[in-house]
C-alpha positions in Angstrom: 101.6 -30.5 71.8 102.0 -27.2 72.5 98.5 -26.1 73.1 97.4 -29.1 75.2 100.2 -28.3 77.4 99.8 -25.2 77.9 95.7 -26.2 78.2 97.1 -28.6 80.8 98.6 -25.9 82.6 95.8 -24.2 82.6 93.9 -26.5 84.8 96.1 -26.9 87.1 98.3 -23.8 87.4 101.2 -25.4 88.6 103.0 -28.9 87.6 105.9 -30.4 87.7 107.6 -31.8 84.8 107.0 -35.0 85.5 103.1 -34.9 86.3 102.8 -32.9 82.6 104.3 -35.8 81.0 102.1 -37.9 82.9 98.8 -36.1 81.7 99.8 -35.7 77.7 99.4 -39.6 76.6 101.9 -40.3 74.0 104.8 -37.9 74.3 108.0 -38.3 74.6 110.3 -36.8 76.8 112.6 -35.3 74.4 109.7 -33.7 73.0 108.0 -32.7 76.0 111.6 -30.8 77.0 111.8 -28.7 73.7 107.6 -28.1 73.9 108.4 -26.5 77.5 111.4 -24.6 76.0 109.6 -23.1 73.2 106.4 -21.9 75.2 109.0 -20.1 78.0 110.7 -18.6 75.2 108.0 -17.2 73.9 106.6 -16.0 77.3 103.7 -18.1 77.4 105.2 -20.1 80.5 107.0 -19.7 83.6 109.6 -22.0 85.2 110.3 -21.6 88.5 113.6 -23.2 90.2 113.0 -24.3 93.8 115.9 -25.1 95.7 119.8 -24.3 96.0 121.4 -27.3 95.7 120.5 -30.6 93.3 118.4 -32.0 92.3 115.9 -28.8 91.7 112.1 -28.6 92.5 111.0 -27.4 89.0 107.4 -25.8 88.4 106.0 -24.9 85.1 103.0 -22.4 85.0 100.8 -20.5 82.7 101.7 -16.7 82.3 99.1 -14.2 81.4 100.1 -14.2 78.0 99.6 -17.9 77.7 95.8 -17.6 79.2 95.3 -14.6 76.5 96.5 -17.3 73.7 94.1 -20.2 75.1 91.1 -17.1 74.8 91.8 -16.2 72.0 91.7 -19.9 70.2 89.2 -21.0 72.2 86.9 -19.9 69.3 88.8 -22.2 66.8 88.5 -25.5 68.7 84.8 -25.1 69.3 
């Protein structure tokens, strides 16, 4: 999941949580939540917080370091 999310991302540069579970057939929330979590912890997303009181606008986008990561493994999927 995490590579067609952030692939996802990719196209689209910015989403909200809702639209990415939309676009990846077949998973679950749960899942979706701890796929987002891992790929900001390791940098290769950014979520943004919009608004100061709830509920929040939340965007996800690809950093740099994600695009670098889709590069790179482009090779493999081909």
């Amino acid at each position: 999941w995490n590579f067609q999310v952030l692939w996802e991302l990719r196209n689209h540069k910015k989403m909200r949580y809702s639209e990415i579970l939309e676009s990846q057939k077949g998973i679950s929330p749960s899942t979706l939540s701890e796929v987002l979590r891992s790929l900001q912890r390791e940098g290769l997303i950014k979520r943004t917080k919009h608004g100061k009181i709830p509920p929040y606008i939340v965007e996800y986008s690809i950093t740099k370091s994600g695009i670098d990561l889709i590069v790179a493994s482009s090779a493999l999927v081909k």
